[in-house]
C-alpha positions in Angstrom: 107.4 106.6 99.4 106.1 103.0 99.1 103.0 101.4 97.7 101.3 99.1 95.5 99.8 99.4 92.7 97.1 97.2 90.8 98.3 94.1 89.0 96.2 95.8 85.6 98.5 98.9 85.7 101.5 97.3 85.2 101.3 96.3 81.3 102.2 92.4 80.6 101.9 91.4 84.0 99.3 88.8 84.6 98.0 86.3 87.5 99.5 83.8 85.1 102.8 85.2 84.7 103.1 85.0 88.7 103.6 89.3 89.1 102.2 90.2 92.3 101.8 89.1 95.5 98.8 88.2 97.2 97.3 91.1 100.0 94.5 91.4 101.9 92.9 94.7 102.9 89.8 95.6 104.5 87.3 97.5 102.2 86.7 101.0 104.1 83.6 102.1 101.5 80.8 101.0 99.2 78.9 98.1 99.2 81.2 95.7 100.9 82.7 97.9 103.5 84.3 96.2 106.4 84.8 92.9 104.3 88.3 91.6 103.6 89.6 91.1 100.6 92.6 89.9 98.9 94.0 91.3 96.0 97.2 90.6 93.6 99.1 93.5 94.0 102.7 94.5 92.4 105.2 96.3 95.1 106.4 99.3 93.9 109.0 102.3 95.2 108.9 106.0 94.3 111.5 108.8 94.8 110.7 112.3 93.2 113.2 115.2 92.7 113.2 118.6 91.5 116.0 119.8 89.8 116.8 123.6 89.2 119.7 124.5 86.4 120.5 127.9 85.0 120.5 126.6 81.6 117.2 123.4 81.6 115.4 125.6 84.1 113.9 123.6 87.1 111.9 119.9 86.2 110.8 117.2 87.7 112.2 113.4 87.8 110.5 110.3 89.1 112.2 107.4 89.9 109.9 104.2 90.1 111.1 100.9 91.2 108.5 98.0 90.3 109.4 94.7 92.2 108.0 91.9 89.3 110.5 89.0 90.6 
């Protein structure tokens, strides 16, 4: 699974610091739906598994990939 995810929710990253790339998306609700907008947004890969053992029991992993550079 791929997305992006705000450049806020990624601590120390900042316009200034040059994290993110620049996308525009068309606003689909609110106030200025159908207006496009650009936004910094940091690229980002997920991968989640579920691992059963007889003696840990069965959890959960993620594996998150956050492109900065």
């Amino acid at each position: 699974m791929r997305g992006t995810t705000s450049l806020g929710a990624v601590p120390g990253a900042s316009i200034s610091s040059g994290a993110g790339i620049l996308m525009q998306r068309v606003v689909k609700s609110g106030k200025r739906k159908g207006q496009t907008v650009t936004d910094v947004k940091v690229p980002w890969i997920k991968a989640t598994e579920v691992t059963v053992s007889y003696d840990n029991g069965w959890h959960v992993h993620l594996h998150v990939v956050i492109f900065l550079a």
